[in-house]
mmCIF file of the C-alpha atoms, coordinates in Angstrom:
data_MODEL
# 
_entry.id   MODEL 
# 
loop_
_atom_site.group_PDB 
_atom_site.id 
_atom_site.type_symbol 
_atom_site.label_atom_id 
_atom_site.label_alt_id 
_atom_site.label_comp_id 
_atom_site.label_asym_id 
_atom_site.label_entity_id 
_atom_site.label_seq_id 
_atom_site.pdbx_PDB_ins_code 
_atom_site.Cartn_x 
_atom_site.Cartn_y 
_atom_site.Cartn_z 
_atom_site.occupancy 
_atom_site.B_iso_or_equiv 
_atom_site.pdbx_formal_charge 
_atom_site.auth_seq_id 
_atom_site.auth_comp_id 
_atom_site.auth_asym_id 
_atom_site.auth_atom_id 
_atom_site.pdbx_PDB_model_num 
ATOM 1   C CA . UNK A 1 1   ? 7.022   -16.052 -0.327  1.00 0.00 ? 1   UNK A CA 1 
ATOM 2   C CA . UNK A 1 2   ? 8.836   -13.055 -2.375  1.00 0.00 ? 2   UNK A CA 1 
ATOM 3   C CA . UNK A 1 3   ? 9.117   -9.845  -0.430  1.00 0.00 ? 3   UNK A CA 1 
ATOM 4   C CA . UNK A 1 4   ? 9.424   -6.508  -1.839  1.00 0.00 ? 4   UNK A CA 1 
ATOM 5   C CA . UNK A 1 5   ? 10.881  -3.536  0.495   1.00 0.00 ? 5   UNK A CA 1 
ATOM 6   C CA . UNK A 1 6   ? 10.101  0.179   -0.362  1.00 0.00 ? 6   UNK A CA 1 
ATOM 7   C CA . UNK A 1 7   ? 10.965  3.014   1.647   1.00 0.00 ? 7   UNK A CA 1 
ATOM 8   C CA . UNK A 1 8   ? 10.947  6.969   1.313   1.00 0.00 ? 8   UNK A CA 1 
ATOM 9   C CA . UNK A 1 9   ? 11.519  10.364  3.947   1.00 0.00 ? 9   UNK A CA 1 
ATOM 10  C CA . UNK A 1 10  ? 8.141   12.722  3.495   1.00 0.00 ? 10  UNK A CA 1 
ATOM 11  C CA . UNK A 1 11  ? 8.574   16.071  4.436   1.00 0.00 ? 11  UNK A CA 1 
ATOM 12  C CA . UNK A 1 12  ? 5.761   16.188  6.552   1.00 0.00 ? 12  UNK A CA 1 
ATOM 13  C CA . UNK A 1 13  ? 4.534   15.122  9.954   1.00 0.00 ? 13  UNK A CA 1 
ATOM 14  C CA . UNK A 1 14  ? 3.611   11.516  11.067  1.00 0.00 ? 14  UNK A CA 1 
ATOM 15  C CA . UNK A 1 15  ? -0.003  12.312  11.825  1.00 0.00 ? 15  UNK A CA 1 
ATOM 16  C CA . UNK A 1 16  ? -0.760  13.918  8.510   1.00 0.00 ? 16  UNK A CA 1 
ATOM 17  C CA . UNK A 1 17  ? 1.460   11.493  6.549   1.00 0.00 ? 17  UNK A CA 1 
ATOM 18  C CA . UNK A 1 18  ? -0.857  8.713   8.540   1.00 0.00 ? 18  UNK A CA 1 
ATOM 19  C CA . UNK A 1 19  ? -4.191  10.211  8.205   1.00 0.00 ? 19  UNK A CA 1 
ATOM 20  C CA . UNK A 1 20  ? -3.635  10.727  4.546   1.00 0.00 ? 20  UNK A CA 1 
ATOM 21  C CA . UNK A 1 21  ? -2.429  6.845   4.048   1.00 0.00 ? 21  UNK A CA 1 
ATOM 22  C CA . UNK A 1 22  ? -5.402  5.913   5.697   1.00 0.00 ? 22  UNK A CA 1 
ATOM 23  C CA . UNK A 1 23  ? -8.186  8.073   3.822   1.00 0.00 ? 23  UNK A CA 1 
ATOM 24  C CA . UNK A 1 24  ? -8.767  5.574   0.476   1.00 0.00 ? 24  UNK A CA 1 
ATOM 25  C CA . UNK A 1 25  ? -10.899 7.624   -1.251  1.00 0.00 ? 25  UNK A CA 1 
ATOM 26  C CA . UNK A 1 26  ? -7.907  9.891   -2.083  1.00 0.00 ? 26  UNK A CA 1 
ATOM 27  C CA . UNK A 1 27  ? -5.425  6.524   -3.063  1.00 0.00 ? 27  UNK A CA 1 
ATOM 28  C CA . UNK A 1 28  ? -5.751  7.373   -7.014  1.00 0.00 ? 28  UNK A CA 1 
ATOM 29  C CA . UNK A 1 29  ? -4.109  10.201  -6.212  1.00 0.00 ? 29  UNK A CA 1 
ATOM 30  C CA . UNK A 1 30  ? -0.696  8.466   -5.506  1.00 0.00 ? 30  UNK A CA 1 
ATOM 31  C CA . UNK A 1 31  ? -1.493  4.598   -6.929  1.00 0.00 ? 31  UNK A CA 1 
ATOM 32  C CA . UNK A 1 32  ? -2.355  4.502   -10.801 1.00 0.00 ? 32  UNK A CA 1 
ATOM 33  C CA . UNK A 1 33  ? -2.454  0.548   -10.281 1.00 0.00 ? 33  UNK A CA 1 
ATOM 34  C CA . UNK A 1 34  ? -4.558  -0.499  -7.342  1.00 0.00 ? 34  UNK A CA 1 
ATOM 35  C CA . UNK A 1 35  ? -8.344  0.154   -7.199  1.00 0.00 ? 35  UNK A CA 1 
ATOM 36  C CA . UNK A 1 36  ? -10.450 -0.169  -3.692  1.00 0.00 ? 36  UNK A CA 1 
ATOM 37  C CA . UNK A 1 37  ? -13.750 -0.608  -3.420  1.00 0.00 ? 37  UNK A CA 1 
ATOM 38  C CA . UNK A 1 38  ? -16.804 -1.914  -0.765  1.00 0.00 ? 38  UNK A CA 1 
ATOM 39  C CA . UNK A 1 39  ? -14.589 -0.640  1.907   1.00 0.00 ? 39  UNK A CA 1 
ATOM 40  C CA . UNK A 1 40  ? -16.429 -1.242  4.884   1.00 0.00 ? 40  UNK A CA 1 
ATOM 41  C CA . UNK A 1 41  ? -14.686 1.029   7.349   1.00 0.00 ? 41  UNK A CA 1 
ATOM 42  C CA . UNK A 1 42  ? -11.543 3.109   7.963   1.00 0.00 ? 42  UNK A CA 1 
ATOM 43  C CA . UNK A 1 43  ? -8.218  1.410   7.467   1.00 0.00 ? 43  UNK A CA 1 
ATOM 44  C CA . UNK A 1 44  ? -6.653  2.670   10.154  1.00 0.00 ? 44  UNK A CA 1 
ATOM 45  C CA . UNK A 1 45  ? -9.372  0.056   12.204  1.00 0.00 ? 45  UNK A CA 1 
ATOM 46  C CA . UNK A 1 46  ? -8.750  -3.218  12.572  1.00 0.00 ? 46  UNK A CA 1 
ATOM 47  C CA . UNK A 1 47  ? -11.440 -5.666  11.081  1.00 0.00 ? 47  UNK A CA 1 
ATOM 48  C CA . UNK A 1 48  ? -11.957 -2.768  7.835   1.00 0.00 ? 48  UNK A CA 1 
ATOM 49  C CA . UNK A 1 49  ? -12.255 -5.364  4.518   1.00 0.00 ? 49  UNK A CA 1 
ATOM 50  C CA . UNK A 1 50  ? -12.112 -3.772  0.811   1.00 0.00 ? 50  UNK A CA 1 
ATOM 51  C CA . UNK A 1 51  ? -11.907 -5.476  -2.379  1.00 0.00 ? 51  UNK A CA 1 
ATOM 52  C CA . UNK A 1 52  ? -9.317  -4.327  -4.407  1.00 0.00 ? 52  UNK A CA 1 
ATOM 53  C CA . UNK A 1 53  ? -8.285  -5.030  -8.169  1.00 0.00 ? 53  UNK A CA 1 
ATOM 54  C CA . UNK A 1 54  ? -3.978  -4.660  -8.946  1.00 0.00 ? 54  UNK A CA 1 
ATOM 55  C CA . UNK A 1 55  ? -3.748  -3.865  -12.805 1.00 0.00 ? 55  UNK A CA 1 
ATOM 56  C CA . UNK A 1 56  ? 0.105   -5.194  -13.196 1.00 0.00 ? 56  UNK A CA 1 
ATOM 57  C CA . UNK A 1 57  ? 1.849   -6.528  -16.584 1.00 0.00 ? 57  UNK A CA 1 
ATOM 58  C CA . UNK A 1 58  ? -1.921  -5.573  -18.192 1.00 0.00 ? 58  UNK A CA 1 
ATOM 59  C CA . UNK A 1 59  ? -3.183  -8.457  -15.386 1.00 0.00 ? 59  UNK A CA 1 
ATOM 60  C CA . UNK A 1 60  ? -5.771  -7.534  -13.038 1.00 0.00 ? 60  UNK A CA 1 
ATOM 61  C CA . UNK A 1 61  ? -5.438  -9.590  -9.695  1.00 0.00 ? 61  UNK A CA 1 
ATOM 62  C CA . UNK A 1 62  ? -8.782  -9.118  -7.421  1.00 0.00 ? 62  UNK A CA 1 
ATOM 63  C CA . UNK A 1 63  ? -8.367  -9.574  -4.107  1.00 0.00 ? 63  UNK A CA 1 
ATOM 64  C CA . UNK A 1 64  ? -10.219 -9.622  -0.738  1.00 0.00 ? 64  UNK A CA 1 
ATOM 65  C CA . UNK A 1 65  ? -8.104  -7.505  2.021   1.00 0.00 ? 65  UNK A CA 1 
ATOM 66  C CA . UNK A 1 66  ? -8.710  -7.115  5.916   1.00 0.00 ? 66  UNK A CA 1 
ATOM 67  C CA . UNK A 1 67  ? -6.858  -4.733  8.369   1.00 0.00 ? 67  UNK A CA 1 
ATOM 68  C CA . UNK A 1 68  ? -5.150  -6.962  11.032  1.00 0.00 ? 68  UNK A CA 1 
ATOM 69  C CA . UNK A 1 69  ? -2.816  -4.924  13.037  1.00 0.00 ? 69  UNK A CA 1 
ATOM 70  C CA . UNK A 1 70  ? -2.814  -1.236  13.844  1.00 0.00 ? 70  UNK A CA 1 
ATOM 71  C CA . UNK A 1 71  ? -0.686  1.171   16.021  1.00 0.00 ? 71  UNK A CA 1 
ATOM 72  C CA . UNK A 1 72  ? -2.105  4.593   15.094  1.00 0.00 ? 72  UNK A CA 1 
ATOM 73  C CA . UNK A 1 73  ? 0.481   6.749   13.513  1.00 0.00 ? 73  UNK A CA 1 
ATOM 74  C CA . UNK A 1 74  ? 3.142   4.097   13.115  1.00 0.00 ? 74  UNK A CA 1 
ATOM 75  C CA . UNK A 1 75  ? 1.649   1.292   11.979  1.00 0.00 ? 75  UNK A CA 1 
ATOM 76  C CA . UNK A 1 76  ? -0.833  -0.878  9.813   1.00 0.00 ? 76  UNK A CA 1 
ATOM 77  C CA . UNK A 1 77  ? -1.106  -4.315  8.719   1.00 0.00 ? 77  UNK A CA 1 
ATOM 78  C CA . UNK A 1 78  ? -3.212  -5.304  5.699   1.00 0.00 ? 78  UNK A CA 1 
ATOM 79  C CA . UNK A 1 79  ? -3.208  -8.955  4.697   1.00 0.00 ? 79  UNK A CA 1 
ATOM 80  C CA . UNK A 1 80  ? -5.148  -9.978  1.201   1.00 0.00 ? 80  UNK A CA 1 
ATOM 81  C CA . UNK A 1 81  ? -6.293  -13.223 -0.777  1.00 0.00 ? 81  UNK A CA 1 
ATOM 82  C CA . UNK A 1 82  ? -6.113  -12.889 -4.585  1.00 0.00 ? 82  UNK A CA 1 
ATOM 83  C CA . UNK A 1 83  ? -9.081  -14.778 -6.197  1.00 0.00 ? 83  UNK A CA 1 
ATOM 84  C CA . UNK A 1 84  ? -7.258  -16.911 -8.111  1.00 0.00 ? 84  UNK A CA 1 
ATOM 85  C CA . UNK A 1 85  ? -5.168  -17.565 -5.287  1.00 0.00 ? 85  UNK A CA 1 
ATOM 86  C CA . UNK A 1 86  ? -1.987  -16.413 -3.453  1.00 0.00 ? 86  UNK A CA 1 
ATOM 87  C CA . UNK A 1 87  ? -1.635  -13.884 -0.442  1.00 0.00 ? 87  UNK A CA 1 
ATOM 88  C CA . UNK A 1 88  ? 0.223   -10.740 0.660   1.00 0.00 ? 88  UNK A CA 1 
ATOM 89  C CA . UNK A 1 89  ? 1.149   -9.175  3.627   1.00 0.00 ? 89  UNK A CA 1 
ATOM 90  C CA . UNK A 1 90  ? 1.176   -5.095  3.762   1.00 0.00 ? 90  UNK A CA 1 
ATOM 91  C CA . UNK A 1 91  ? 2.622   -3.356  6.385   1.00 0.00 ? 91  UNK A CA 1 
ATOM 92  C CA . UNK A 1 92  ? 2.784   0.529   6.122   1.00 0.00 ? 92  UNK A CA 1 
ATOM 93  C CA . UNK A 1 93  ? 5.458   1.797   8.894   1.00 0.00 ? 93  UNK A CA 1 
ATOM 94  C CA . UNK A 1 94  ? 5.586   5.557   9.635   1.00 0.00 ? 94  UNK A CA 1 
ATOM 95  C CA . UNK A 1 95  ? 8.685   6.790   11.826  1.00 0.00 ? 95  UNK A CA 1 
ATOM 96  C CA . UNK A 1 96  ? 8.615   10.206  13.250  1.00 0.00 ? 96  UNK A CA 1 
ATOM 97  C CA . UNK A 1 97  ? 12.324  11.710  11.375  1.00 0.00 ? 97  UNK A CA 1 
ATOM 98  C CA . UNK A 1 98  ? 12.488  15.244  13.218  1.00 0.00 ? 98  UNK A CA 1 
ATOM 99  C CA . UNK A 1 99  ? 9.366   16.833  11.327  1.00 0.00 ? 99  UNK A CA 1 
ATOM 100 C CA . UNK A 1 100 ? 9.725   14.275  8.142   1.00 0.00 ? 100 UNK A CA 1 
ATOM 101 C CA . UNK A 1 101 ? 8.089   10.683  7.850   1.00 0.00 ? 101 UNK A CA 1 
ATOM 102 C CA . UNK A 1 102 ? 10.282  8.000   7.000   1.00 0.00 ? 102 UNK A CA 1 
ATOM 103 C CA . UNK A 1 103 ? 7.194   6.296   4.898   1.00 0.00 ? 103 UNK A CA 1 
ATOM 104 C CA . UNK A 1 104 ? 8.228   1.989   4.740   1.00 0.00 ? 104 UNK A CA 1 
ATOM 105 C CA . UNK A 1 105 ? 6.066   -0.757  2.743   1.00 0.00 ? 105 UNK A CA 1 
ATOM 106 C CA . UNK A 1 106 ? 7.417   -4.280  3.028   1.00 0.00 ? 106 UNK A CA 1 
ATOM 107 C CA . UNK A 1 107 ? 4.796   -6.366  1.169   1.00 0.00 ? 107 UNK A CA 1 
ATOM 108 C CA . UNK A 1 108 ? 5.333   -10.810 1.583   1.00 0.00 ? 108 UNK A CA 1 
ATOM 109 C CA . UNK A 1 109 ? 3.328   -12.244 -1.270  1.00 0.00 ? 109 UNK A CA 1 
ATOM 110 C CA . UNK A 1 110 ? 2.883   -15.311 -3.342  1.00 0.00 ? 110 UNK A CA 1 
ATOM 111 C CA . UNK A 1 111 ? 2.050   -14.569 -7.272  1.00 0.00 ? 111 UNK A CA 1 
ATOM 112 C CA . UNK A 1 112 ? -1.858  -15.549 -7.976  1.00 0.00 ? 112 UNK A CA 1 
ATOM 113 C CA . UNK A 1 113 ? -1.959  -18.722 -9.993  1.00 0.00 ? 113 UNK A CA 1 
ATOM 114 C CA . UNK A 1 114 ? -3.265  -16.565 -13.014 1.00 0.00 ? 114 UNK A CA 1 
ATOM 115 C CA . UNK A 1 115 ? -0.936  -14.729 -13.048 1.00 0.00 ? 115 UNK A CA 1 
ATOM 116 C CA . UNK A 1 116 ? 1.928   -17.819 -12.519 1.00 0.00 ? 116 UNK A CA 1 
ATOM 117 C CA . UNK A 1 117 ? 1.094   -19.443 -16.120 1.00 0.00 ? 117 UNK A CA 1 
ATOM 118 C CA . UNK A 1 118 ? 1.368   -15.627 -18.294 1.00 0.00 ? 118 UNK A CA 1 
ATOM 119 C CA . UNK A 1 119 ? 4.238   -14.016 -16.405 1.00 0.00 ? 119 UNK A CA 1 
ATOM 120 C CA . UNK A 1 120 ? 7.179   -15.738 -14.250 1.00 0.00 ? 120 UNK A CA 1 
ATOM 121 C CA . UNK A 1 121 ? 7.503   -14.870 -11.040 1.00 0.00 ? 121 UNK A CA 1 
ATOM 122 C CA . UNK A 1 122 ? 11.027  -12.753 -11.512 1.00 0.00 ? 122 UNK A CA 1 
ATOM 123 C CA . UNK A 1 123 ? 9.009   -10.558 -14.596 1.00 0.00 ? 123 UNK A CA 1 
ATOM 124 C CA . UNK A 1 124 ? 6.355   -10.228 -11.736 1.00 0.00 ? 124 UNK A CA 1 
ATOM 125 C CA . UNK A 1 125 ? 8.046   -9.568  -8.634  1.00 0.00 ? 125 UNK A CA 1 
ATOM 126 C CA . UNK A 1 126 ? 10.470  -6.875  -10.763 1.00 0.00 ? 126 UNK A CA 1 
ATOM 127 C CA . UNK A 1 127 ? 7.592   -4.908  -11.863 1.00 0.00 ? 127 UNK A CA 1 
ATOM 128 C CA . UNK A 1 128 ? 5.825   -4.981  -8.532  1.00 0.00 ? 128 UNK A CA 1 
ATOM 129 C CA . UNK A 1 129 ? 9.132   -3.460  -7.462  1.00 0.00 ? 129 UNK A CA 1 
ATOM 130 C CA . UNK A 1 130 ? 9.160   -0.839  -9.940  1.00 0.00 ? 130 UNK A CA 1 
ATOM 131 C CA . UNK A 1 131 ? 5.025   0.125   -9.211  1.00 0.00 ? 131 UNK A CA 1 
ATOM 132 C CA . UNK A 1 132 ? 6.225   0.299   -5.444  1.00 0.00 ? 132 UNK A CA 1 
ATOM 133 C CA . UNK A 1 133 ? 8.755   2.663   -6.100  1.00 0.00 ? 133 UNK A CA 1 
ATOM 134 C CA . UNK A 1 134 ? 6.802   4.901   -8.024  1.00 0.00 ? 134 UNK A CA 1 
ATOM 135 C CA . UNK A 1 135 ? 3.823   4.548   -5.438  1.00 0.00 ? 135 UNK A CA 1 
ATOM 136 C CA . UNK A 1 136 ? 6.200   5.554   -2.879  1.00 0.00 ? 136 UNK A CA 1 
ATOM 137 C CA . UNK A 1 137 ? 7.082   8.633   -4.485  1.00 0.00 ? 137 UNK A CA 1 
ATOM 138 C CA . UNK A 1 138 ? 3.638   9.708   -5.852  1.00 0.00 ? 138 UNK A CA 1 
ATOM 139 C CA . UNK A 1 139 ? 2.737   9.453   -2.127  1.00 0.00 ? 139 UNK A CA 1 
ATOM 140 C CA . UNK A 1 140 ? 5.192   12.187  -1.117  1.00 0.00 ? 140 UNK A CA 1 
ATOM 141 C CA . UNK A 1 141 ? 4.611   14.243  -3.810  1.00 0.00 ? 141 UNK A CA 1 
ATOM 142 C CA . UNK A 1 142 ? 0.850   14.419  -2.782  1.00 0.00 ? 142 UNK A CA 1 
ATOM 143 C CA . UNK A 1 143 ? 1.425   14.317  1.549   1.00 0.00 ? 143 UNK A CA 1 
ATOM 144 C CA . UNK A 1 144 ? 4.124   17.233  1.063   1.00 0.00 ? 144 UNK A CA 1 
ATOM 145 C CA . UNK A 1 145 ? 1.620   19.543  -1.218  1.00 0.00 ? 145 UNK A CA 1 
ATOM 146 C CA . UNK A 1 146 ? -0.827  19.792  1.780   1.00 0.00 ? 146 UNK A CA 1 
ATOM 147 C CA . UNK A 1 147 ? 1.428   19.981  4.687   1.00 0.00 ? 147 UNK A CA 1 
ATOM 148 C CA . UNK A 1 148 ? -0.666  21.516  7.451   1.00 0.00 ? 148 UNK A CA 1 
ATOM 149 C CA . UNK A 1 149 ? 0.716   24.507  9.331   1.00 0.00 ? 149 UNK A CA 1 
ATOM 150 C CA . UNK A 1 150 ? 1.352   24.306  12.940  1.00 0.00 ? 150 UNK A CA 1 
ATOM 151 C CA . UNK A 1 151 ? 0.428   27.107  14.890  1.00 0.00 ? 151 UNK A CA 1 
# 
């Protein structure tokens, strides 16, 4: 399995950082390459399934995902079966960094079969890599707009 690692401080609290991570209606806001849909609960349950299409190198990788693990406002597990085959593992950490999020994603995955025969796996992994980053930081751009105010 490939691994890619992505990590970023958001200067705003845990709670909201979570709660905003967790509401996927508002995803497109941060992640111009992944689209949910038939989301049967909230993601911050265990059990909640989605479908969910990745548009990467102009391939579009449909997948089945289920929440395994949660630990509200630190943690959440997602793990996801692409149709043509291949798996990932998602886990979204949130750290408490005095009143910043350190935001991680470590994602374990194996490159769908369809996607094997068009791109190589390096070509693949690199530009998952890339999307991560800039996922990351379209994240804190949008949790840091709408910091709440503590009274």
């Amino acid at each position: 399995m490939r691994h890619v690692h992505q990590a970023i401080l958001v200067d705003a609290p845990v709670r909201h950082v979570f709660e905003l991570a967790c509401d996927w209606r508002r995803q497109p806001e941060w992640n111009p390459y992944l689209r949910i849909e038939n989301v049967n609960g909230p993601l911050d349950h265990v059990g909640t399934s989605f479908a969910s299409t990745l548009n990467l190198l102009g391939h579009h990788v449909q997948s089945a995902g289920v929440v395994t693990e949660v630990i509200p406002h630190r943690l959440i597990r997602i793990h996801s079966a692409a149709a043509e085959g291949g798996v990932c593992e998602w886990v979204y950490r949130f750290e408490p960094e005095g009143e910043a999020t350190r935001c991680t994603l470590d994602i374990e995955y194996e490159v769908p079969h369809g996607v094997r025969g068009a791109v190589e796996g390096v070509v693949y992994h690199g530009a998952l890599d890339r999307a991560m980053r800039h996922i990351a930081e379209n994240f804190a751009a949008v949790a840091e707009a709408r910091v709440p105010v503590l009274a």
